[in-house]
C-alpha positions as CSV (number, residue, x, y, z in Angstrom):
1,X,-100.2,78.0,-35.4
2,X,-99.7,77.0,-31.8
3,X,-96.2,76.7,-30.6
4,X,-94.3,76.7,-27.6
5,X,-90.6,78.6,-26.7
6,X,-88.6,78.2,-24.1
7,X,-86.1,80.8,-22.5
8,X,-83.8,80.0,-19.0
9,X,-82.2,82.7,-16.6
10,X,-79.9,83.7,-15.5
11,X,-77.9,81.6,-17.7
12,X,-75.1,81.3,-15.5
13,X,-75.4,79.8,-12.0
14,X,-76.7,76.7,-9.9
15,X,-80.0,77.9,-9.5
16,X,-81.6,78.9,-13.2
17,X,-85.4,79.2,-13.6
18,X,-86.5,77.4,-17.4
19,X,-89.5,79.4,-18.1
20,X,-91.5,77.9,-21.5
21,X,-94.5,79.9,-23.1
22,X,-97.1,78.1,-24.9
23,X,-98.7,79.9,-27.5
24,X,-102.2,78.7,-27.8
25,X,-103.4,80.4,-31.2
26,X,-106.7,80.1,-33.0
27,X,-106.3,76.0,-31.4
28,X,-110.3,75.6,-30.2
29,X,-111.3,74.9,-26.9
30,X,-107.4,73.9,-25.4
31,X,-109.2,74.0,-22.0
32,X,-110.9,70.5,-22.8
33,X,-107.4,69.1,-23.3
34,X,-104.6,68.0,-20.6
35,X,-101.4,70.0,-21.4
36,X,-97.9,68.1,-20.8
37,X,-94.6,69.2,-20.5
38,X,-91.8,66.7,-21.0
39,X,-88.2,67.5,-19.5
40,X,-86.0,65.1,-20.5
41,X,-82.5,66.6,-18.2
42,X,-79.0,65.6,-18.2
43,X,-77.0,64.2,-15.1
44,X,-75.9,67.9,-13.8
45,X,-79.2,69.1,-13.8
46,X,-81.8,68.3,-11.2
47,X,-84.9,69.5,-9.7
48,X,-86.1,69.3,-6.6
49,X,-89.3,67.3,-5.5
50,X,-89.8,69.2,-2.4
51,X,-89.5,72.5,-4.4
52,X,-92.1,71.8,-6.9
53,X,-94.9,70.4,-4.4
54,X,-95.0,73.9,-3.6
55,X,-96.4,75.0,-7.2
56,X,-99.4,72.8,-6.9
57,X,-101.7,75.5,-8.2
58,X,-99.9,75.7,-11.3
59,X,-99.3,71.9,-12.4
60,X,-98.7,68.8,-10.7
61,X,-95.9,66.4,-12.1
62,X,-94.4,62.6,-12.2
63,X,-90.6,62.1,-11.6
64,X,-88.0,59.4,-12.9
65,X,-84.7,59.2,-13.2
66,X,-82.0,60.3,-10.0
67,X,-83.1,63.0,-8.2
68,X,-80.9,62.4,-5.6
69,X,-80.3,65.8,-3.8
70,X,-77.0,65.4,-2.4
71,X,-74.9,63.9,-5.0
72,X,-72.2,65.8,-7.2
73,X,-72.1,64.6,-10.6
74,X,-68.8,63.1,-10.7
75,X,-71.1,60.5,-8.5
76,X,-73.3,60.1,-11.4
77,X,-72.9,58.0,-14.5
78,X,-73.5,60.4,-18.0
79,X,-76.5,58.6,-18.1
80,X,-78.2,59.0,-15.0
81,X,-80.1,61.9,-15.9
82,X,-84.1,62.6,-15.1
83,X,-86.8,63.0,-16.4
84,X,-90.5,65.1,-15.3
85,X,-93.7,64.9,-16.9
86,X,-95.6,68.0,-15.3
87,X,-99.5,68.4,-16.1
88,X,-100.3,72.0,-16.3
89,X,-103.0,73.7,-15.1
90,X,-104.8,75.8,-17.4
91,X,-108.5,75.2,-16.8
92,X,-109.1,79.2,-16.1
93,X,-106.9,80.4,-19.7
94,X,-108.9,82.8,-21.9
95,X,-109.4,82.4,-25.4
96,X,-106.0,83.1,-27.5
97,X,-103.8,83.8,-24.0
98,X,-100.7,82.6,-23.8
99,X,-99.4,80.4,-20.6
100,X,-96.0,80.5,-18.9
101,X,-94.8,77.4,-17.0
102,X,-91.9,78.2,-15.0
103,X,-89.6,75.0,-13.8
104,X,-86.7,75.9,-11.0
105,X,-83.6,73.7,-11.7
106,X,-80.5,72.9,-10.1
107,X,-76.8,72.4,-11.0
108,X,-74.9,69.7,-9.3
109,X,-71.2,70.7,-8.4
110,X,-69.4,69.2,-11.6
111,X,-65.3,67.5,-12.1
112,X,-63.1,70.3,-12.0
113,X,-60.7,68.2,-14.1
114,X,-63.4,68.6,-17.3
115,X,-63.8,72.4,-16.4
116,X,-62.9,74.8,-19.5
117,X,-62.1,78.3,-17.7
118,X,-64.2,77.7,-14.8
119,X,-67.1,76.9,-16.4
120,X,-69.1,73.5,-17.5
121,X,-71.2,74.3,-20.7
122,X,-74.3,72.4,-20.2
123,X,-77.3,72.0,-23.2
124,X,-80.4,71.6,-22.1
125,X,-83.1,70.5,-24.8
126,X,-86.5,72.4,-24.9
127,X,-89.5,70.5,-22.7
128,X,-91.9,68.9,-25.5
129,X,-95.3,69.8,-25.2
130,X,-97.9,67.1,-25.7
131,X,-101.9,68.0,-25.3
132,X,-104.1,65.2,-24.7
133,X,-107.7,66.0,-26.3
134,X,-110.9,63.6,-25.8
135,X,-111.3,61.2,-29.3
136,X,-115.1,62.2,-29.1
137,X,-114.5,66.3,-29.1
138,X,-116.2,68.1,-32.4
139,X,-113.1,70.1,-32.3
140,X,-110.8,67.1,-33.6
141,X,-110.9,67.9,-36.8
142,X,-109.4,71.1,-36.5
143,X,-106.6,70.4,-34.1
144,X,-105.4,67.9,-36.7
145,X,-104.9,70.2,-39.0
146,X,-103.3,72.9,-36.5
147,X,-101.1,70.4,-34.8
148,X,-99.1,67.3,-36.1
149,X,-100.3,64.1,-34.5
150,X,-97.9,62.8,-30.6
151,X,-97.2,58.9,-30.2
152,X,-96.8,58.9,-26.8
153,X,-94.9,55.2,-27.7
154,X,-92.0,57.2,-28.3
155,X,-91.3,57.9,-25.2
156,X,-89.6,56.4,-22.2
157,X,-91.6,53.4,-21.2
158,X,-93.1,55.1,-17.9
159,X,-93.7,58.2,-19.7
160,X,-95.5,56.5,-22.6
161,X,-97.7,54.5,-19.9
162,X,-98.4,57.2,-18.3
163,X,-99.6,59.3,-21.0
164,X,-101.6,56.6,-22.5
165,X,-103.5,55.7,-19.1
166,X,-105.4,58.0,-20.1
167,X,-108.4,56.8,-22.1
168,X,-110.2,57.8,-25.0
169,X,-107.3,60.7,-26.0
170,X,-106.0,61.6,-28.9
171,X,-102.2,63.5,-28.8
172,X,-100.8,66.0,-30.4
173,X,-97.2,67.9,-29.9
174,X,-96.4,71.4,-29.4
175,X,-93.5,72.5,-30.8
176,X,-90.9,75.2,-30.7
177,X,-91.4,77.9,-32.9
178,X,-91.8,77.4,-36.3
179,X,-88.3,79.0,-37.8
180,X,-86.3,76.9,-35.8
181,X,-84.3,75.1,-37.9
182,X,-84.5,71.9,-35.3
183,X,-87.6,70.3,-33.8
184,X,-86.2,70.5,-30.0
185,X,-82.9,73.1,-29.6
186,X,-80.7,73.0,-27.0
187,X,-80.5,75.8,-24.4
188,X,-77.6,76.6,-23.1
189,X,-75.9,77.3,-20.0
190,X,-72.7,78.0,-18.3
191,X,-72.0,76.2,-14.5
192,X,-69.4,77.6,-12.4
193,X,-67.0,74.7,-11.2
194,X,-63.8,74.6,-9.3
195,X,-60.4,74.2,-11.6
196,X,-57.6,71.6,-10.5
197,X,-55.1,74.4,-10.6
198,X,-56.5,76.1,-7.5
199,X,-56.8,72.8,-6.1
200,X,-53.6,73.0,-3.9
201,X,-54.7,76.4,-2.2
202,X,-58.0,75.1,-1.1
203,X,-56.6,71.7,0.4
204,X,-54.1,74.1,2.0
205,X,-56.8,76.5,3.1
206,X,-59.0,73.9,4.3
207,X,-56.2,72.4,6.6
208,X,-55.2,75.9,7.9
209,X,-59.1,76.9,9.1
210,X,-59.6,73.0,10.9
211,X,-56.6,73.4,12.6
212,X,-56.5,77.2,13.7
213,X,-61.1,76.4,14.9
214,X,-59.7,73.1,16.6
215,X,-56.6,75.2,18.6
216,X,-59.1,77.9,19.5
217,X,-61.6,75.6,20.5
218,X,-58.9,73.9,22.6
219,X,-58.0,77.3,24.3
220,X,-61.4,78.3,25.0
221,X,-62.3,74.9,27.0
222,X,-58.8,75.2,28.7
223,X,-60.2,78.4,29.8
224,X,-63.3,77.0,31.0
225,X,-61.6,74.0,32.8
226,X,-59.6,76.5,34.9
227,X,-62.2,78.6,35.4
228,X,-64.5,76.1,36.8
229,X,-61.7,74.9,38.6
230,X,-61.6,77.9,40.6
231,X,-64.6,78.1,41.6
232,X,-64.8,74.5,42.6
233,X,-61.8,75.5,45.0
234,X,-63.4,78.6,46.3
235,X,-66.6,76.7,46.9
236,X,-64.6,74.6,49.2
237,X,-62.9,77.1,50.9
């Protein structure tokens, strides 16, 4: 039965790669279909735009949500997570061969006062997998009864319209493998962050290194300004 599974390394870090195999199976003719992947992520994950232009020959892909580069997540409401629709690439598959989609993600610094030992645990759900197959293939039949049916109206409103500008398709999902015990499981990962306790140090760190690069600064151009005085006086001599 065709399936998808979903794996991320390393699992600690800012930089994790989510890697999700799709398992194809006896499903007929997959390369007359679209293949979807749906990310839905939470506020202290991100991806970056810029990034993924870069893996044109593998899919191409929609954006909502913030994806604001820059900002730390206590800048973030919990809710102001993204999401990615990415449309994979997969005219060349053979028969039966399975596909890897790999998606680089970011971690956003997180509130050191909401740290547990250093660490934020973050879940991450599973992408879903949707495939969009023509109404009018002779292969319907059998991809009904490989694959439970996709409303696309269950999904965010720009996904959904997305998704169902395209004409004359029937949907189905790909899910995670079959002996999970839920539909979409959570990955998991662990996100280094600072701790309140070590706060004091690094304020006190911080002020020491400004001053002691603004003192050597000043003694360097004192240097210079007496140097160059020097020669001014020798020139006019």
């Amino acid at each position: 039965m065709p399936h998808l599974n979903s794996s991320i390394h390393p699992l600690e870090g800012f930089h994790p790669t989510l890697t999700t195999t799709i398992h194809f199976g006896d499903l007929p003719q997959p390369s007359e279909c679209s293949l979807h992947l749906y990310y839905d992520l939470p506020s202290l994950v991100f991806f970056d735009p810029y990034e993924l232009a870069n893996y044109d020959d593998f899919f191409t892909f929609q954006k909502w949500g913030n994806s604001n580069l820059e900002l730390p997540v206590t800048a973030l409401d919990s809710t102001d997570g993204s999401q990615l629709l990415l449309n994979v690439k997969f005219d060349k598959l053979r028969l039966r061969e399975n596909l890897d989609v790999k998606l680089p993600l970011h971690m956003r610094y997180g509130d050191p006062a909401q740290a547990k030992d250093g660490y934020h645990l973050v879940g991450l759900e599973e992408p879903r997998g949707i495939l969009a197959c023509p109404l009018d293939s002779k292969h319907t039949t059998r991809r009904k009864g490989l694959l439970p049916a996709s409303d696309p109206r269950t999904y965010r409103t720009e996904v959904a319209s997305t998704l169902l500008s395209q004409s004359q398709k029937t949907f189905f999902d790909i899910a995670p493998l079959p002996n999970s015990n839920q539909q979409h499981h959570e990955l998991t990962l662990r996100v280094p962050v600072g701790t309140t306790s070590d706060l004091l140090f690094v304020e006190l760190g911080t002020t020491i290194t400004i001053l002691s690069c603004f003192f050597y600064l000043l003694h360097v151009s004192w240097g210079v300004t007496k140097k160059l005085a020097v020669v001014k006086r020798l020139k006019g001599e």
